[in-house]
N, C-alpha and C positions, 0 to 999 in steps of 0.2 A: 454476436461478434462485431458488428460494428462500431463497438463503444471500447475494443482493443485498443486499438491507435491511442486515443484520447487518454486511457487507462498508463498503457507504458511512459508517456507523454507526461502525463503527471505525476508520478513515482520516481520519473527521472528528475524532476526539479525538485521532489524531494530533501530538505537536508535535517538529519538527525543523527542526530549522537549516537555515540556507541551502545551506549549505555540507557537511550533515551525510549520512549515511548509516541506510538501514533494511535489518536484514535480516529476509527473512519463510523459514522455515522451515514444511515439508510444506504447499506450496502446490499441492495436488492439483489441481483444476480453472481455478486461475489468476484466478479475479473476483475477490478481494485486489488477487490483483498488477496485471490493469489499473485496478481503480479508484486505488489507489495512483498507480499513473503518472500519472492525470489527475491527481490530486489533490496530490499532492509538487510544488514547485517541480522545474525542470528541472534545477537544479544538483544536486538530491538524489541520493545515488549509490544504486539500489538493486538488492540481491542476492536473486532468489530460488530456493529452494532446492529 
């Protein structure tokens, strides 16, 4: 849990389209990738890796 902060922190500088796509590469533990999903509109297409 200490790589939270850091996680919401970069998801919030985020900018993507509506319609757009993110790919997140060596997402080890995965707190990226759900905070992402909250955080991306639902239309965002995202890949992790």
């Amino acid at each position: 849990m200490l790589f939270q902060p850091y996680a919401a922190d970069l998801a919030a500088r985020l900018q993507v389209a509506k319609n757009g796509s993110v790919l997140e590469l060596a997402c080890d533990t995965g707190i990226l990738t759900r905070v992402l999903r909250t955080r991306l509109p639902s239309t965002v297409k995202l890949t992790a890796d």
